[in-house]
N, C-alpha and C positions, 0 to 999 in steps of 0.2 A: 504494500500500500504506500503510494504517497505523500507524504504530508508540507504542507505547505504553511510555511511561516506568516505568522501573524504580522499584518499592517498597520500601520497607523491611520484610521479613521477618519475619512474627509465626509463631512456631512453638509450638501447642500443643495437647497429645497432650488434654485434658481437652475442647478444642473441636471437635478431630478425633473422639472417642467420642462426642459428644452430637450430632455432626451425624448419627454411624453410626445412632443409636439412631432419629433421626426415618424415618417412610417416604417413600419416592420422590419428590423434587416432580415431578418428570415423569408418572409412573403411576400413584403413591399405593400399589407395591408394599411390604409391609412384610416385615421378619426380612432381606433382603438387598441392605439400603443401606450402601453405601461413601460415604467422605468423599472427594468427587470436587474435585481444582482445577483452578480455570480456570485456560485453557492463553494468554490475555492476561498481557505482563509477565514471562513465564519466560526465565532463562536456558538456555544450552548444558545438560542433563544438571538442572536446577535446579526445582524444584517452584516454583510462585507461594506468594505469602505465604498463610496456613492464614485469613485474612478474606477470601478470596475463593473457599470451600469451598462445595460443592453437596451435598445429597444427593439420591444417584443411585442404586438398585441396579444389581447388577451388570450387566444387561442394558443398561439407559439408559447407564451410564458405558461399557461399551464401542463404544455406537453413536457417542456424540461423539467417543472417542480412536481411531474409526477410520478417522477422513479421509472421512468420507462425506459429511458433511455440509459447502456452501458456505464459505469463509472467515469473511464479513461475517453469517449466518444462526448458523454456530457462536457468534462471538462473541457477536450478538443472544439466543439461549439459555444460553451461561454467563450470564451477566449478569438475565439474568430468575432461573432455578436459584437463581442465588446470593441473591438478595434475597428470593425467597420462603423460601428456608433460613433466614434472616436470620430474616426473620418469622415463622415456624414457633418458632426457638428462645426468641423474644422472647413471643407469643400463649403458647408456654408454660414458661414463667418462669423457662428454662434461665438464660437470657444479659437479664441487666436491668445498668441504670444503681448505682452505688453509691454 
């Protein structure tokens, strides 16, 4: 099993809205994306830090948080999610450098 070291927790509600606002990186559904995190790095009861946010609508976010999918293949698509999120917010001009 892999374990992955705990982060230091970035929490914010203005990053958590702009990722709702993007559509699905999974489907490309728009109007019902959630800010989905990945579940690498969580504690007991504890969200991951909010830079490791997906958008998912709600159908994509409940297929990953429902155990269906492999260990090591979930991990491999948070991890993709998140980085195309990353890039989505950045391609448009949400989240830049200051």
């Amino acid at each position: 099993m892999t374990s992955y070291p705990k982060t230091q927790r970035t929490d914010s509600v203005k990053l958590r809205k702009a990722v709702a606002a993007l559509p699905c990186m999974n489907c490309g559904r728009e109007g019902r994306t959630q800010a989905a995190h990945c579940n690498q790095g969580k504690g007991m009861a504890m969200k991951t830090s909010d830079s490791t946010l997906a958008a998912l609508c709600v159908e994509c976010h409940t297929h990953l948080d429902s155990g269906g999918i492999e260990r090591e293949a979930r991990r491999e698509y948070e991890s993709a999610m998140n980085l195309k999120t990353l890039r989505a917010l950045i391609d448009n001009g949400t989240l830049g450098v200051i």
